[in-house]
N, C-alpha and C positions, 0 to 999 in steps of 0.2 A: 730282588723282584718285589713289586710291591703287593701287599696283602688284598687277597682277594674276598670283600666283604659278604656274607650273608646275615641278613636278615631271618630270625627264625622264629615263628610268634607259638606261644605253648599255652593253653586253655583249657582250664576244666572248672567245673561248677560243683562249689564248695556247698554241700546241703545244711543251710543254718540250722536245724533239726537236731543235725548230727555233729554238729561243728566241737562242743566239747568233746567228746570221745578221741575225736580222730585227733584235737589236740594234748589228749593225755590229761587231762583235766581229770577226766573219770576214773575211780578205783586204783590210782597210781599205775596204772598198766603203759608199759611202752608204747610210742610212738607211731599209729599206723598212720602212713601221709595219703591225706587228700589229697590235695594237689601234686602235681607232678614236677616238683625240686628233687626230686629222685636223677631227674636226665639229666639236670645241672650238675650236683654233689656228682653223679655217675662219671660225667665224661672231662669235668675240670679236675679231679685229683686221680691219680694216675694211680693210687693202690686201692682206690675202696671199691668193693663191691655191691653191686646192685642191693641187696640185702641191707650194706650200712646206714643206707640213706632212709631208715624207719626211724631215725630219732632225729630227725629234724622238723623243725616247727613250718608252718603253714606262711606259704607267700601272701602277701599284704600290699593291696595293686599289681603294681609292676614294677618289678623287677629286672635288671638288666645283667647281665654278662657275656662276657668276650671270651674267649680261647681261641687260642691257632690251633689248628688243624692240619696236617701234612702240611707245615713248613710256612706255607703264603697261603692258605683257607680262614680266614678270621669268621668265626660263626659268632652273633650276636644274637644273644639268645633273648626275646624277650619273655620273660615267667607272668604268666598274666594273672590273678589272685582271681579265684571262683567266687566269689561272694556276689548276691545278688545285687548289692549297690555297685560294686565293680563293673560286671557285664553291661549294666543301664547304662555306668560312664563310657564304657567301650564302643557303644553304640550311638553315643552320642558326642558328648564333649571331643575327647579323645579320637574320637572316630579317624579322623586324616593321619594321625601322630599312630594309632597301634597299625593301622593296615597298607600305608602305604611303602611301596618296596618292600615286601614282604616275598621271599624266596621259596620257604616252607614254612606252612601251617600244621600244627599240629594237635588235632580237638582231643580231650582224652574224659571218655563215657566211664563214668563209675558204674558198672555190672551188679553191684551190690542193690541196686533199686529193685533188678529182678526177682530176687529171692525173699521179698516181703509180700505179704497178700495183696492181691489186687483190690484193697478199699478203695473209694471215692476220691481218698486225700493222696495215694498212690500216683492215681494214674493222672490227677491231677498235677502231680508236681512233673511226672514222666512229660506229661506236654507241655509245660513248659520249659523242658531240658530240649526236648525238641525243637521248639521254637525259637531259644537262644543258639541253639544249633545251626539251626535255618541262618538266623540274621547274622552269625559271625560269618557265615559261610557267604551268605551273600555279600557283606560287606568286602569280603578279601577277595572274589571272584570279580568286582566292579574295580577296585583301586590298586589290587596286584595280580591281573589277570593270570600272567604264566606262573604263578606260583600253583605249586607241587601242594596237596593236601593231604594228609595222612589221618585216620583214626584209630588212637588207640583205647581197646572196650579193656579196662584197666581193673585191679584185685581179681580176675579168673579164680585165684583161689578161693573162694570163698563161695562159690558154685558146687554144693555136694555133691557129692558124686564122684563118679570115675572118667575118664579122658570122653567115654560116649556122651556120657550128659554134659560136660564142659562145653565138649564140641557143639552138641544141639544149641546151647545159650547161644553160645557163641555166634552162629551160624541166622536165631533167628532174630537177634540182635543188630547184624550185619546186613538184613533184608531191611530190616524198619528204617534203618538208617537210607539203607540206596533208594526209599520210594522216598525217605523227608526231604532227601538230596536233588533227586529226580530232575525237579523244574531247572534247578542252577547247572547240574551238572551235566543236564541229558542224559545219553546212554554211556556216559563214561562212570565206571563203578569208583566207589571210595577206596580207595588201600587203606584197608584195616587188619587191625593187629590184634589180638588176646597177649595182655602182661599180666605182668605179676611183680613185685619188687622180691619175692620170694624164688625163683627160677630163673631162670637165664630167658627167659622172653623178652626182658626190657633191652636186653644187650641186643639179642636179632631182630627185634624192631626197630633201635637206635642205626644197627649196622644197615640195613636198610632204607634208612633217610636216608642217613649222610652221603649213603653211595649215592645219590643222587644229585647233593651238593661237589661231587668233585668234575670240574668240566671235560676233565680225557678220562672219564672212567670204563668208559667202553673200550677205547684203543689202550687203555692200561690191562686190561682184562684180555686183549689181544694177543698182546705181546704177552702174560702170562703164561695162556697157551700154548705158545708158542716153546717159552721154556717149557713146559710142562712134558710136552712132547718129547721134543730134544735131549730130555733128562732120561727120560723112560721113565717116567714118575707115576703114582697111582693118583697124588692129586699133589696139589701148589697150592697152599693158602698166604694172602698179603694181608697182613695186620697193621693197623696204624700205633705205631712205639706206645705214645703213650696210654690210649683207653684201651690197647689191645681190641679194637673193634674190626671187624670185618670191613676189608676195602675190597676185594675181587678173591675169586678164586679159578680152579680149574682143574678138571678131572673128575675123577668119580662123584656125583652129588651136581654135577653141574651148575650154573650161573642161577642169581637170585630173581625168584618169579616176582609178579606183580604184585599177589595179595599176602605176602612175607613168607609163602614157602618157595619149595625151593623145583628147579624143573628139574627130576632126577632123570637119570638112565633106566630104572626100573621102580618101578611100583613098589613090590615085595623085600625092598634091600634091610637088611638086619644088620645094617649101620644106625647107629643113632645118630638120628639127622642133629643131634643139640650137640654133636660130640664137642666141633670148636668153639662154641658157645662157653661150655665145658671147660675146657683147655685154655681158654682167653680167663676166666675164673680163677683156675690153678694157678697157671701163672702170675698172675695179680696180687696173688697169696704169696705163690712164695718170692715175689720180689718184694714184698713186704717183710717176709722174715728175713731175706737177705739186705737189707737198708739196716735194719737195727743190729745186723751184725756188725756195719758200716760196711757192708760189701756190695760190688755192684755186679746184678745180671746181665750177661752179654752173650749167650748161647746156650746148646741144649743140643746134646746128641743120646741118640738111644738105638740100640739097635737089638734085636728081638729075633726069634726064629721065624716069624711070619712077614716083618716089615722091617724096615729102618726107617727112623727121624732123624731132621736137623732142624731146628730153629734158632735162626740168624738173622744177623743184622745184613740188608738189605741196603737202603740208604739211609743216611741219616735220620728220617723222620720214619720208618717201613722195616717190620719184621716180614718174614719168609718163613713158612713151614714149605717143607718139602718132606712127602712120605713114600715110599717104594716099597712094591713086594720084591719086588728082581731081586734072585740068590744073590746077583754075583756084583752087588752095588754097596761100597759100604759108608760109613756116615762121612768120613775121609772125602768118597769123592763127592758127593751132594755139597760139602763145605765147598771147593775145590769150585764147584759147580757157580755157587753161587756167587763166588768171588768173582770169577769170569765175567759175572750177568751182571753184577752192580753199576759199573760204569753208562751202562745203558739204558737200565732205568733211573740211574737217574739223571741223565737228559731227559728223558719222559716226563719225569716229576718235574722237573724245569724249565717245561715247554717244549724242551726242543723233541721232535720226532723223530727217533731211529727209525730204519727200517725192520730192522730184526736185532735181537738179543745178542753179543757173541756169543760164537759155538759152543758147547760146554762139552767136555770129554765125556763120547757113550762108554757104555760099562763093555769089558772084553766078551 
């Protein structure tokens, strides 16, 4: 099948001001990245973690890169360099060449503007961040109308405080932006994100583009369900092989909301909602210890007095968690299970439409 191309344009505004620091120029101190070559290094090398990507140097223009994606998804990432002579070109010269077929946009606000005094020369540069904001925004809403926009409000960490003042930044960060947006977007809100290249945020942010770039992502997430059920399962997580990112799930914690969380079953659940976040992290880890042993990972069973795990190979391109409270289900039959379901999805993955999963044996 032939690859199925996107276009994916990546944006943020490098502050000349600050520009030595963030490239380690200063006091010999590691790496913090401006720009966001974080999502590139993230999702093109299949063992490093979000975290890795703090020693890497600052994009310079644009930059381009390819990866596949579940098999025939070719994602063209364009990295577009913050620098104010940059944006001028982007607005100009280059105009046709950055924004046209463009699938996903993704603006990324450095948060770190907030936590300095409101001086003169502040809120001065604040509106011009805005204002290049405005004009990329308009430009990709004119020359690639049905592209998908995302913002990511980027370093959260560096917001003192605790998850309540995070959340406030965050939160009135996300308003200023939806009235700069307002004229181009009407009443349709931004999907916006809080990262960190220190947390697992940038992975449920990424996880939620991408799901957006896959075109049967909803009837993939159907049929999920549908195993999910027929298993007696407490939940069914699809990961994509190699960034281990979130493609669908199903069951407890429910399907991915609009503005990166999530539409739960309850309110109050004492699940951490970052758990597969989490768990996509570990693993990444340790199939990196297991490569330098020169061994290769290929599953994962556990079984516990409260649950049982499997994570398995799925289809080619597509890991499977599968989790259960049910006593009387053991990591055997969930393997058992999944073998069953493979042939099915992947028709799915390959275009073609099943109707339903085959059967997968319920527990006695």
């Amino acid at each position: 099948m032939a690859a199925n191309k996107k276009k994916v344009g990546i944006f943020e505004l490098f502050e000349d001001s600050t520009a030595d620091d963030y490239l380690g120029a200063a006091h010999g101190q590691v790496w913090e990245r401006e720009n966001f070559d974080e999502i590139r290094y993230f999702l093109c090398s299949s063992n490093n973690t979000a975290s890795a990507t703090s020693r890497l140097g600052a994009t310079i223009d644009v930059e381009q890169n390819h990866m596949r994606f579940l098999g025939d998804l070719m994602l063209n990432l364009w990295d577009c360099g913050g620098q104010d002579n940059f944006f001028d070109s982007y607005l100009s010269s280059q105009r046709q060449t950055i924004f046209n077929d463009v699938a996903v946009l993704i603006y990324v606000f450095d948060i770190e503007i907030e936590t300095r005094q409101p001086t003169d020369a502040v809120l001065k540069e604040k509106e011009k961040d805005f204002e290049y904001f405005y004009h990329i925004l308009d430009n990709c809403r004119s020359r690639s109308p049905e592209a998908k926009i995302f913002v990511l409000i980027n370093k959260m960490d560096l917001i003192s405080g605790g998850k309540k003042e995070k959340d406030e930044a965050y939160s009135r960060k996300v308003r200023e932006l939806d009235t700069r947006a307002k004229p181009i977007m009407g009443n349709t809100s931004l999907r916006c994100f809080g990262t960190s290249i220190w947390d697992q945020s940038l992975y449920r942010a990424w996880s939620r583009i991408v799901h957006t770039l896959i075109p049967n992502a909803n009837l993939l997430a159907r049929h999920l369900s549908m195993f999910c059920t027929i298993c007696d399962a407490t939940e069914v997580v699809l990961f994509e092989r190699t960034t281990f990112l979130i493609i669908a799930r199903s069951g407890r914690g429910g399907e991915f909301g609009e503005q990166g969380g999530e539409i739960s079953d309850s309110g109050d659940d004492p699940i951490n909602p970052e758990r597969f976040e989490k768990i996509s992290e570990l693993i990444k880890a340790f199939k990196l210890s297991c490569s330098k042993l020169q061994e290769q990972f290929h599953s994962l069973e556990m079984r516990f007095p409260q649950f049982a795990c499997l994570l398995d190979v799925l289809t080619p391109n597509t890991y499977v968690m599968v989790i259960t409270s049910h006593p009387n289900i053991q990591p055997s039959l969930l393997k058992l299970n999944v073998r069953l379901a493979r042939s099915k999805f992947n028709e799915l993955q390959a275009g073609r439409f099943p109707s339903a999963p085959t059967t997968p044996i319920s527990p006695a």
